[in-house]
C-alpha positions as CSV (number, residue, x, y, z in Angstrom):
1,X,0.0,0.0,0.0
2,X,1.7,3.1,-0.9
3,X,0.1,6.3,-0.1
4,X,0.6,9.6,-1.8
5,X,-1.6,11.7,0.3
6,X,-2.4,14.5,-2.2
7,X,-6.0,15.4,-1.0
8,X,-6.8,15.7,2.7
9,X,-10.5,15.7,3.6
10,X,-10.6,16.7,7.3
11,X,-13.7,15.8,8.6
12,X,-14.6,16.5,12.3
13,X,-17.7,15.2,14.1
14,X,-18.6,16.2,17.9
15,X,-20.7,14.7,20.4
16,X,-23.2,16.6,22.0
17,X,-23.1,14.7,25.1
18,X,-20.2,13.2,27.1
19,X,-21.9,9.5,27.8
20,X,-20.0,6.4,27.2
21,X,-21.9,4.1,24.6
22,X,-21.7,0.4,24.0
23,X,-23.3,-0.9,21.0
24,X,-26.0,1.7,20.2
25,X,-29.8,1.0,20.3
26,X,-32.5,2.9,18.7
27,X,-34.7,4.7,20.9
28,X,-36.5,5.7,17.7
29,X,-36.4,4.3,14.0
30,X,-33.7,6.4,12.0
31,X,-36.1,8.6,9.3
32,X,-33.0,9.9,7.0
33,X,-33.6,8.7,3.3
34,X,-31.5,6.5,1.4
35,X,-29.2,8.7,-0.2
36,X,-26.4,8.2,-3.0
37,X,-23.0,9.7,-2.7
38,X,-21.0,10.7,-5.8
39,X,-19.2,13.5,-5.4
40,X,-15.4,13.8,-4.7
41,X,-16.0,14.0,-0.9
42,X,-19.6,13.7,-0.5
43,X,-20.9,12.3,2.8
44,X,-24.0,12.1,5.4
45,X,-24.1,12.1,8.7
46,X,-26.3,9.2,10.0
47,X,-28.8,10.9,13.0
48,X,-29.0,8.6,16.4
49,X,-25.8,7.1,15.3
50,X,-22.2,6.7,15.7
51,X,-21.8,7.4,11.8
52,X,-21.0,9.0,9.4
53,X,-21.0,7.5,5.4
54,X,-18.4,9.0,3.2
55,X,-17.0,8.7,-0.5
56,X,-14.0,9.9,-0.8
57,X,-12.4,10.0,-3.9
58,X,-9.2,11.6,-3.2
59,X,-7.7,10.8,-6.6
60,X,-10.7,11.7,-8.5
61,X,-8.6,13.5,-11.4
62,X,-7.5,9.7,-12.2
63,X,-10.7,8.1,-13.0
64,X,-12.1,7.6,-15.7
65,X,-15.6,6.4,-14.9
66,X,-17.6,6.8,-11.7
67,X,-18.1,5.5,-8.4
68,X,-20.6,6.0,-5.6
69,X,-21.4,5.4,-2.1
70,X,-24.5,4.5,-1.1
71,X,-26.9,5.1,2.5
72,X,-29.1,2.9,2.2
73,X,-30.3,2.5,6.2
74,X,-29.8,1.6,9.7
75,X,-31.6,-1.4,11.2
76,X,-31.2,-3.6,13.9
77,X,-29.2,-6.4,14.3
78,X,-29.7,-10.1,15.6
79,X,-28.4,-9.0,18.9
80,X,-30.8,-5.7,19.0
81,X,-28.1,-3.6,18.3
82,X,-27.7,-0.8,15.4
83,X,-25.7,-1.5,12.4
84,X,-25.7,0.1,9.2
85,X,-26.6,-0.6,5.6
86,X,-24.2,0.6,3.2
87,X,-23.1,0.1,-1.1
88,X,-19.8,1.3,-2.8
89,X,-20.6,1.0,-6.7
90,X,-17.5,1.3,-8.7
91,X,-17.3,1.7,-12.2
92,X,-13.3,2.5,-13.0
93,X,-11.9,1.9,-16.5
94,X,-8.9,0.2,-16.5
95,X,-6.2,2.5,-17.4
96,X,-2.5,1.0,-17.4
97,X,-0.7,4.1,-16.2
98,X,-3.0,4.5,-13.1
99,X,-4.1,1.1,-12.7
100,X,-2.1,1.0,-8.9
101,X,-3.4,4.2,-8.1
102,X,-6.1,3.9,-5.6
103,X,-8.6,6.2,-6.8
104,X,-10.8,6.8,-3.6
105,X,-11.9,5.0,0.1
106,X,-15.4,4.5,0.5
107,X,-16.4,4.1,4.2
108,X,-18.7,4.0,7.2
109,X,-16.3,6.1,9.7
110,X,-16.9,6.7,13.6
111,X,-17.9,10.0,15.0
112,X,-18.3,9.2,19.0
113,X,-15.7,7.8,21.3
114,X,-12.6,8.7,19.4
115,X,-9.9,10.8,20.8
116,X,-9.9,8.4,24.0
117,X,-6.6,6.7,25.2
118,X,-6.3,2.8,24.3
119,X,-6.5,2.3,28.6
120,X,-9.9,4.3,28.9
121,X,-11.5,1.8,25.7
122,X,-13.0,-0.9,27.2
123,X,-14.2,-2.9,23.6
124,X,-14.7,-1.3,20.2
125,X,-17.3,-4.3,19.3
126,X,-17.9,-4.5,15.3
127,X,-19.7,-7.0,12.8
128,X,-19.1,-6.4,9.2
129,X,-20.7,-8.5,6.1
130,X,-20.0,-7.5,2.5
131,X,-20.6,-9.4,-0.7
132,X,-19.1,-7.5,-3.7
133,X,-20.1,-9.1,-7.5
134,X,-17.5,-8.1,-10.3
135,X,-18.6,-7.7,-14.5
136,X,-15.1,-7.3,-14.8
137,X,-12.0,-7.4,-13.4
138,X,-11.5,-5.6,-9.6
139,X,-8.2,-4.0,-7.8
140,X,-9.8,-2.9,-4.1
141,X,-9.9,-4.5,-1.2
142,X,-12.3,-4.5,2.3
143,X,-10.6,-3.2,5.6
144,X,-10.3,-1.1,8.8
145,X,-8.5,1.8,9.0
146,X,-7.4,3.5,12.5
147,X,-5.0,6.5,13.2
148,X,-3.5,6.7,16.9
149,X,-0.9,9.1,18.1
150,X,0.2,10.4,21.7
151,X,-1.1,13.7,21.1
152,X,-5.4,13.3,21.8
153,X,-6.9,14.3,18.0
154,X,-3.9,14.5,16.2
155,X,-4.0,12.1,12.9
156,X,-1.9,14.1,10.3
157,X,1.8,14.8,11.8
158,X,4.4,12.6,11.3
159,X,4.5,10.9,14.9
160,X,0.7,9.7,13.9
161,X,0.2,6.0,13.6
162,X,-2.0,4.5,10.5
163,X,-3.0,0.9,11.5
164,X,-4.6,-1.3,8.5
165,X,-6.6,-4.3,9.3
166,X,-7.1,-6.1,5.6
167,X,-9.8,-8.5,5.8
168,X,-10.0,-9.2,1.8
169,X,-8.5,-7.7,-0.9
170,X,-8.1,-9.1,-4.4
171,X,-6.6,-7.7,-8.0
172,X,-2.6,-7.9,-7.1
173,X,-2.6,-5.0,-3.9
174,X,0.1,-5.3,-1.5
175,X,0.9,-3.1,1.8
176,X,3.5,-0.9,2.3
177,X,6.6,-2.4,3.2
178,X,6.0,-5.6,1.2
179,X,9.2,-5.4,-0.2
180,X,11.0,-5.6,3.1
181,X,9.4,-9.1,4.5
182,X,6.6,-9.1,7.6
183,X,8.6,-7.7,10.4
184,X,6.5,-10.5,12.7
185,X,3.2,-13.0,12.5
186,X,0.3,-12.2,14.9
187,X,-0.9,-15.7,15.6
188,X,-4.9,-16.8,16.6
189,X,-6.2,-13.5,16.6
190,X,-10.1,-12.9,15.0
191,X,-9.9,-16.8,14.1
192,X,-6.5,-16.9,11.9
193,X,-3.0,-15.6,11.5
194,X,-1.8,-12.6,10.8
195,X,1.1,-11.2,8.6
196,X,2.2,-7.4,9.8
197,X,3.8,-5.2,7.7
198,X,5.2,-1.6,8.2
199,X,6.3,1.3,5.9
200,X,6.9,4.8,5.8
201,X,4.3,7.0,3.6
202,X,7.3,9.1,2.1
203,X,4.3,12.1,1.5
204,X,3.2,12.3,5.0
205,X,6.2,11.2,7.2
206,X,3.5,8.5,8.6
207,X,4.6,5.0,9.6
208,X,1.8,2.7,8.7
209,X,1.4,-0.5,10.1
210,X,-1.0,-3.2,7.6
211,X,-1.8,-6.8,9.2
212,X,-2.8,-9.0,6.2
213,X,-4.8,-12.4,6.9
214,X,-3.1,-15.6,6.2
215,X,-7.0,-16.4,5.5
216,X,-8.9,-14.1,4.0
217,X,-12.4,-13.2,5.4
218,X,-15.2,-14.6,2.7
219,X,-17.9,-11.9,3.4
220,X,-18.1,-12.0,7.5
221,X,-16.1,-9.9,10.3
222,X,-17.3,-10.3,14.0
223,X,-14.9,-9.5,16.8
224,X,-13.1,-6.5,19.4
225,X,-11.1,-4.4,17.3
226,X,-9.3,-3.5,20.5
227,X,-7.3,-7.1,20.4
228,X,-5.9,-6.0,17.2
229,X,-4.9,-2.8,19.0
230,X,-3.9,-4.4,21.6
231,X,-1.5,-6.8,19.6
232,X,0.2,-4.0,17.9
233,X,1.1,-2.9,21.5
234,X,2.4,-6.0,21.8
235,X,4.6,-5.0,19.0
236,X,5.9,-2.1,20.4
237,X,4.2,-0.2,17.7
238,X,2.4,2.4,20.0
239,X,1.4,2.0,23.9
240,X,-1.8,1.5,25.7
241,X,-1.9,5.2,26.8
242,X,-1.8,6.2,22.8
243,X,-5.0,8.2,21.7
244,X,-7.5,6.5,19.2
245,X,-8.2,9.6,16.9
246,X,-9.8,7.3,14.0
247,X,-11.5,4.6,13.2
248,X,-13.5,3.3,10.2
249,X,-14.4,0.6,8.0
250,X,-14.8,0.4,4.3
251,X,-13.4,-0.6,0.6
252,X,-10.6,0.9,-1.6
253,X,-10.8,0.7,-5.5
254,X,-8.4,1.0,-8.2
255,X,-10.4,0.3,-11.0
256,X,-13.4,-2.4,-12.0
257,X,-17.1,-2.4,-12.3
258,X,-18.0,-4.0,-8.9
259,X,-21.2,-3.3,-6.4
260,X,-20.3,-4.3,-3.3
261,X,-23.2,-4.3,-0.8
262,X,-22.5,-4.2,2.9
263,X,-23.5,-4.1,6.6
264,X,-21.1,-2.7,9.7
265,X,-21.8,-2.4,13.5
266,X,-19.1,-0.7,15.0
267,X,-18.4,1.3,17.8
268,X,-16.2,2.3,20.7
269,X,-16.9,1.4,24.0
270,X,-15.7,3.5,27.2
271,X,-14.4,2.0,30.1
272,X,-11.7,-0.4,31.5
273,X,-10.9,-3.3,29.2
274,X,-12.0,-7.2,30.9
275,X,-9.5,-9.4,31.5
276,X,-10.2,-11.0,28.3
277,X,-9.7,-8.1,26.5
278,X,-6.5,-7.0,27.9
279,X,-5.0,-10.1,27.1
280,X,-1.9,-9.6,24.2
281,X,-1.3,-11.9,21.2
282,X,1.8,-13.3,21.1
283,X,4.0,-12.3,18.9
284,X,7.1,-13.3,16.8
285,X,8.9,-12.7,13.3
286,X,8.1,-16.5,13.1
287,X,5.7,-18.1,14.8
288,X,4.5,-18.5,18.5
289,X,1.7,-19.7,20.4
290,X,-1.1,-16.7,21.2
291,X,-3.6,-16.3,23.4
292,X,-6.9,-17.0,21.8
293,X,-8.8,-14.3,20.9
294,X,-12.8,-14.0,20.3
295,X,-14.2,-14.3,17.0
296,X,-16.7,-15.5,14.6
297,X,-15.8,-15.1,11.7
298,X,-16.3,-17.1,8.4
299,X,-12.9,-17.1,6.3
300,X,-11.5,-18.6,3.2
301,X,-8.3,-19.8,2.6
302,X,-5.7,-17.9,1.0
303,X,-4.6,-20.1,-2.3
304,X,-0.6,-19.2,-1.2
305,X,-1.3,-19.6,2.1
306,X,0.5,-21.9,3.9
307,X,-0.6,-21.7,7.5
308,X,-4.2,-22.8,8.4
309,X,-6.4,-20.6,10.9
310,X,-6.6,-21.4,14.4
311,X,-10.1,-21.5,16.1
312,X,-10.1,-19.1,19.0
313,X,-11.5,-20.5,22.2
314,X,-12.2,-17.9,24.2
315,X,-16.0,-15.4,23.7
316,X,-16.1,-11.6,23.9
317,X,-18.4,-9.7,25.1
318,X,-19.4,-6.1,25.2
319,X,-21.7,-4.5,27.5
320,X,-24.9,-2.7,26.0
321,X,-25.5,1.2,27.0
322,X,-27.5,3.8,26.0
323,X,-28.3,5.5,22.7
324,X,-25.8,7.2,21.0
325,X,-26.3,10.8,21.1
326,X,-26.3,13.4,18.2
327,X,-23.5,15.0,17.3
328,X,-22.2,18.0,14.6
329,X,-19.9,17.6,11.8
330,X,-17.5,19.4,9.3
331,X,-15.7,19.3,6.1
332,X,-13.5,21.8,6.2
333,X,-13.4,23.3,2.2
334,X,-9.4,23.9,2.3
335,X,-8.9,20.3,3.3
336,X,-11.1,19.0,0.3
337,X,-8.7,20.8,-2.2
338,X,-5.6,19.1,-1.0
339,X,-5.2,15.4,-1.9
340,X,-4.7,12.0,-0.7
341,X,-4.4,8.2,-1.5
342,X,-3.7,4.8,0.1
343,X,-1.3,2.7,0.6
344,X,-0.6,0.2,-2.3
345,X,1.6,-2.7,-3.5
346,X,2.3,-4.7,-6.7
347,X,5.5,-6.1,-7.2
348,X,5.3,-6.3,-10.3
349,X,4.4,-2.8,-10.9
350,X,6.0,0.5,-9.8
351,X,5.4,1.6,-6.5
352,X,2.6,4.1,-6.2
353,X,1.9,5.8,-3.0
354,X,-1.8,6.6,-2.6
355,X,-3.4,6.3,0.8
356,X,-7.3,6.9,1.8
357,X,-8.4,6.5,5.2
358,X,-5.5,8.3,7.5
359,X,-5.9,11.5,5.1
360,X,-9.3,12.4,6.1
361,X,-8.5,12.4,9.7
362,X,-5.9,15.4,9.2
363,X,-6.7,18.5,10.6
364,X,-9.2,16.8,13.5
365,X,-10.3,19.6,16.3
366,X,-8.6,22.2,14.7
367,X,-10.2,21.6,11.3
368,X,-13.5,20.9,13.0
369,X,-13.9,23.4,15.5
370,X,-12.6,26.5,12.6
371,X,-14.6,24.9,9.7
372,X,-17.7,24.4,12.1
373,X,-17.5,27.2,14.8
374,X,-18.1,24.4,17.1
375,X,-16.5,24.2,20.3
376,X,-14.8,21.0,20.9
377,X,-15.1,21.0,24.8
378,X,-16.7,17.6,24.5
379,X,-15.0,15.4,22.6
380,X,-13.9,15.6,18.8
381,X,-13.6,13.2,16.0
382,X,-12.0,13.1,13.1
383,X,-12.6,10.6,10.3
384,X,-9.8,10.0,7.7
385,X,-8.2,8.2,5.0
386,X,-5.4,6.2,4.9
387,X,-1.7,7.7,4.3
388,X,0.8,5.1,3.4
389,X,3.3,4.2,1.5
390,X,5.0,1.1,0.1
391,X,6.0,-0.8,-2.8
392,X,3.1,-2.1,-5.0
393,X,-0.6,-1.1,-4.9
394,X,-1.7,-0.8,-1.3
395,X,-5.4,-1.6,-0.8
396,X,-6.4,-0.7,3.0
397,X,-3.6,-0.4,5.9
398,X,-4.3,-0.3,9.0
């Protein structure tokens, strides 16, 4: 994933209310209309939620074609909890000189709960199901994309953090740092193993850190996003009392006419971790035994893959709370002129740095509270796109 960062959408979103969520709940049915999303950095802010829906096309002078997000609802889950229903429609000729450009992120992004230290997150619970059908050939890929830095909010200077959490990706993208080997395995963690790799987005000065599945998720996602976290610290990549400044889920494209149609819960949850939670992964450049890690998850194997997925033993659990409260958001205009891109990697192919997800989150409370006029006393959140860089076409980093 290699990410040239020329357009930064800074996007700021503040809650109204200081109380700690779990999963949210509807008090009342969401009344917002489906709504379709096709401009560079169009995006709608979901009312009694924890979202915000966002397509971002930060390389939009490179397509040739179209692509939209879509809002299509919020209902509620299995568990009586509020997810979201969501479509990125890409139609992206295939042009040779820009095929491992990333031309765009499209996401579901979180507006509560951010800017909190790793030690005051007790779960950040999520469920995710996509299927994506293809007329033609795709370059994209489905993933999470956090930023974390010491400093609470900030998500663009260069002692940021972009943390990448592929779950699928397909069409030849590879993550920054590719090139150089995984610098260690991540074993039984969300139900398989995990390969991390880390590079420096050249553009933004940002060290991005991408853990690719030995097995690669077919359609379903369920487990704590904070074990991932939680595993990096393990890695000595950042520290427990690190700030979580941004956190989304969504789907990079390159080019391909694909609809991919998807649902997400996700959501931070305030409060001291269980003992389950704090548990660490184990960790080694080779392999090691890991303490198992709650998930259910349906995966597929990986064709080159040469390690089989561990089944995790231990159940998570997150505790339910009330409704999510309303909150305000901004795009700040000077931030949508500047540009961005993801992190990308085809061996084959020269290294492009385009990165999605960590861009959007530059600019956080400053951005907001200036673009807005909105004091940030509360708490403020920034939702961004990914800034990476590596060798190849880089897909989503986290």
């Amino acid at each position: 994933m290699i990410a040239q960062i020329r357009n930064t959408a800074a996007l700021v979103a503040l809650t109204s209310a200081a109380s700690v969520l779990a999963r949210p709940h509807f008090s009342t049915r969401a009344t917002q209309a489906s709504t379709d999303l096709c401009g560079d950095y169009d995006y709608l802010i979901l009312n009694n939620s924890p979202w915000i829906v966002y397509n971002m096309l930060y390389n939009a002078k490179q397509i040739v074609g179209s692509q939209c997000t879509y809002y299509d609802s919020m209902i509620t889950g299995s568990d009586g909890t509020a997810e979201v229903k969501w479509n990125s429609e890409t139609d992206i000729t295939y042009v040779e000189s820009t095929n491992n450009v990333p031309k765009g992120y499209s996401f579901v992004g979180l507006t509560q709960n951010l800017e909190t230290p790793l030690t005051g997150i007790a779960s950040i619970p999520t469920t995710y199901t996509w299927t994506r059908s293809n007329t033609t050939a795709f370059k994209g890929n489905v993933c999470y994309d956090f930023m974390t830095n010491d400093v609470k909010g900030d998500s663009t200077s260069s002692s940021s953090q972009e943390l990448m959490l592929w779950l699928q990706y397909e069409g030849g993208q590879l993550p920054i740092g590719w090139a150089d080997g995984s610098v260690a395995t991540i074993d039984n963690l969300f139900g398989t193993s995990w390969d991390l790799y880390q590079g420096l987005n050249t553009d933004s000065g940002i060290t991005v850190s991408s853990m690719l599945p030995r097995t690669q998720f077919e359609g379903t996602f369920e487990g704590d996003l904070r074990e991932w976290l939680v595993a990096l610290v393990g890695q000595g990549v950042f520290t427990e009392s690190t700030y979580v400044n941004v956190g989304n889920a969504g789907t990079e494209f390159f080019y391909g006419n694909a609809i991919m149609n998807a649902t997400l819960g996700l959501q931070i949850d305030l409060g001291t971790a269980t003992s389950a939670a704090v548990k660490v992964a184990a960790v080694s450049s080779v392999s090691s035994s890991a303490s198992q890690i709650a998930s259910t998850s349906s995966i597929v194997e990986v064709p080159s893959s040469s390690v089989a997925a561990a089944t995790p033993s231990v159940t998570q659990s997150s505790t339910e709370a009330p409704t999510s409260t309303a909150f305000v958001a901004s795009v700040s205009a000077s931030a949508k002129s500047s540009t961005k891109s993801h992190h990308v990697a085809t061996p084959s192919a020269p290294v492009v740095k385009e990165s999605t997800i960590a861009s959007g989150a530059k600019s956080t409370g400053m951005a907001a509270s200036s673009a807005a006029g909105i004091e940030t006393s509360v708490s403020s959140a920034a939702i961004a796109a990914p800034t990476s860089t590596g060798e190849g076409d880089d897909d989503c980093e986290v």
